[in-house]
N, C-alpha and C positions, 0 to 999 in steps of 0.2 A: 441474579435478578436484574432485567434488562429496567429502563425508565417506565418502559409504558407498564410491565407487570407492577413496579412499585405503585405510578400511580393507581394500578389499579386494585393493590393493596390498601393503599391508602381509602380508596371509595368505600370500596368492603368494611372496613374500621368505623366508617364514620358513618353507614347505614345500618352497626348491627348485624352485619355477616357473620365477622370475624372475633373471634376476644382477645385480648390482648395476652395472654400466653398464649395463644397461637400467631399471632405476629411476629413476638420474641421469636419466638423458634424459627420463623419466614426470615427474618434479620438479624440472624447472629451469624450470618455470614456475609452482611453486606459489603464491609470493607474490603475483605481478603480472605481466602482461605489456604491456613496454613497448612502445605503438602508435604512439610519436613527438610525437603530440597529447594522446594518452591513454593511462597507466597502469593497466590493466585488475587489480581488486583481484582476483583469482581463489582467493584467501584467505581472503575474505571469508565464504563457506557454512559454511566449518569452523568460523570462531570464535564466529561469529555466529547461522547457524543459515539465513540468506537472502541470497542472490547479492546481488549488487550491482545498481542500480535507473540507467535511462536516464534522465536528465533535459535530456528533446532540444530547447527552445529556448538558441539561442547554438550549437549544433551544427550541423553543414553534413550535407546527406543521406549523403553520402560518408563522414564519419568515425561516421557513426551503423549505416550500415550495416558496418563494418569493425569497429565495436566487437561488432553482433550477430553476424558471423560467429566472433568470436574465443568469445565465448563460447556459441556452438552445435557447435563443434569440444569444450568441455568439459559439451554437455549440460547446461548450464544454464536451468532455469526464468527468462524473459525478460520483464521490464516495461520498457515505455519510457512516460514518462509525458510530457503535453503535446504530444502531437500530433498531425497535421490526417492529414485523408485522402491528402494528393497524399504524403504520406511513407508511410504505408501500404503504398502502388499498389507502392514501391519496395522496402519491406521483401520482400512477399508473391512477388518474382521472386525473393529467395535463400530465403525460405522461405515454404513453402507452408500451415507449421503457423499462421502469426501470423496471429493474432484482432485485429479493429479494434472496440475500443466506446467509439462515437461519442458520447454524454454525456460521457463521463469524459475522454472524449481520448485515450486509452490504448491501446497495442498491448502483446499477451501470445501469448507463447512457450510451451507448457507442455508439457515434454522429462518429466520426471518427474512423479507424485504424492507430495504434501506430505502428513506426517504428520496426521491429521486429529482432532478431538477432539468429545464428543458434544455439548457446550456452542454455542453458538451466539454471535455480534454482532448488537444493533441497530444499524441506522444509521439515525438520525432527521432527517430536514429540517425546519425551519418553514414555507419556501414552495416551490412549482415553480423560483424560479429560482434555488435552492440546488444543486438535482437536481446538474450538472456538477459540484460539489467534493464531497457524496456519493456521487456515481457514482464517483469517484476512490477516495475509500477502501474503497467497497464494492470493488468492482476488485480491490486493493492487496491488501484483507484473503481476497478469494476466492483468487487467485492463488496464497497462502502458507498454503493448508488449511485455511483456514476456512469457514464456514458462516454467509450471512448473512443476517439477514430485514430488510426495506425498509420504513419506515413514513414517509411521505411526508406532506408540507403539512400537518402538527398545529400550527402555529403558534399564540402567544397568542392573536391576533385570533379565534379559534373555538376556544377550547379546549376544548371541550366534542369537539372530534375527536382530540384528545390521549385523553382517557378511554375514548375506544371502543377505544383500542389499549394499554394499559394492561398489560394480561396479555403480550401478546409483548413489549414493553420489558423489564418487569420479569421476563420468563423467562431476559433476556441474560446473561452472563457479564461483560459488559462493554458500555457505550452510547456511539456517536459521536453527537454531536447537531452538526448544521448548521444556523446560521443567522444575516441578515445584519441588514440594518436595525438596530434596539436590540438586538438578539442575547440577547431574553429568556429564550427556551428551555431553552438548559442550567440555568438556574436552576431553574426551573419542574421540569423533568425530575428534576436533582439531589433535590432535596425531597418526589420521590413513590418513589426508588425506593434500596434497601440494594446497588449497584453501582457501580462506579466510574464514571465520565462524563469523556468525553472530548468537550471544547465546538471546534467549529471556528468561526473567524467567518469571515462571506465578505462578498467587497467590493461585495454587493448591497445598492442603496440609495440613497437622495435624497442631497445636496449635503453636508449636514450629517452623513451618517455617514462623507464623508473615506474614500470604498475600504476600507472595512473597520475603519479604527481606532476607531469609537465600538464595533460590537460588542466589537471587541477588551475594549476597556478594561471594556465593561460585565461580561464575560466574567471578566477578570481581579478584578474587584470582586464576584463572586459570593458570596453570605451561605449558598449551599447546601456544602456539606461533601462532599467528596467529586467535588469538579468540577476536573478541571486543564485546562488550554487549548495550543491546537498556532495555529500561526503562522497567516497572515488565509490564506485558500483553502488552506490545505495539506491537504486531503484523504487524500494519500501518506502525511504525519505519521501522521495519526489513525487510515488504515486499520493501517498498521504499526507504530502501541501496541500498539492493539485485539488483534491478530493476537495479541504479545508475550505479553499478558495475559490473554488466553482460552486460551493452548498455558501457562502457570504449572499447575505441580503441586501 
């Protein structure tokens, strides 16, 4: 049960619709609903504002699909993040609605429309092989009503293709920037533009960047103002700042 059906429980109640053993029964699973493997946060939209997110590696196709059925019974907006096609093939026989985008990894559900705002995200990569943990947030952050424009392969090594896009960065409400190797970019970005910057480091990269931990660290050592960082490939994270703080009033 999303907010808006509660409150519109709640009206029902208070005009005489509904009786109160029939509400009981509408909200005895408001909290959570316990799957045996998984405790389904179904509380989670009210408090928060966004359902609760699949994160299908360590999952078996079985209980992935048993969690999407639980929350398509409550109309719930559906991401499941990290995963391949042959799980897809599976989802798309209980529902017909799921979308598969294949960069990002990601299958989406989308039962209702998300309050939407005129403000807009960038999401910035350094190189092509960023693309899959910004395809994640872009995902993440379209998913939850957002609005997002793509600036791809501006990396230091050619910066001079950073400046050609310059205007849509600095039009954002809020910037993801992706990228791996020394993980210059967020810096770079931070320093041209008066928005907050949200750095991802991803674990592309020679030997010596260690899966992601030198950008990390370079990331976390940033002298630009205005830069915080989300975990190495977490895409998810950043598109669901992003989302946070482009819907802030």
């Amino acid at each position: 049960m999303n907010s808006e059906a509660l409150k519109d429980l709640l009206k029902d109640i208070r005009d005489g619709r509904i009786g109160i053993d029939e509400a009981m029964s509408l909200l005895k699973h408001l909290p959570y609903v316990d799957l045996g493997y998984a405790k389904l946060d179904t509380h989670r939209e009210i408090r928060v504002g966004y359902p609760e997110v699949i994160f299908c590696p360590g999952k078996t196709t079985q209980q992935i699909k048993t969690i999407i059925r639980a929350m398509l019974e409550r109309d719930s907006n559906i991401l499941a993040t990290r995963a391949d096609e042959s799980l897809f093939e599976e989802i798309r026989k209980i529902c017909s609605d799921a979308v598969y985008h294949p960069i990002a990894k990601a299958i989406t559900v989308r039962k209702r429309a998300m309050e939407t705002t005129d403000s807009y995200i960038a999401v910035v990569t350094a190189g092509t092989s960023d693309l899959p943990v910004a395809e994640e947030a872009a995902v993440t952050a379209e998913l939850f009503g957002n609005r997002v424009e793509r600036v791809v392969d501006v990396g230091v090594a050619g910066v001079h293709r950073l400046f050609d896009k310059l205007d849509v960065i600095r039009g954002a409400r809020v910037i993801v920037v992706v990228a791996g190797m020394e993980g210059a970019l967020p810096s770079l970005v931070g320093g041209l533009v008066d928005k907050p910057v949200i750095a991802v480091p991803t674990s592309v990269g020679y030997g010596a960047s260690f899966q992601g931990v030198a950008a990390l660290l370079s990331m976390l050592n940033s002298c630009a103002g205005g830069v915080c960082v989300v975990n190495i490939d977490n895409g998810f994270g950043a598109g669901y700042m992003a989302g946070m703080i482009n819907k802030l009033r």
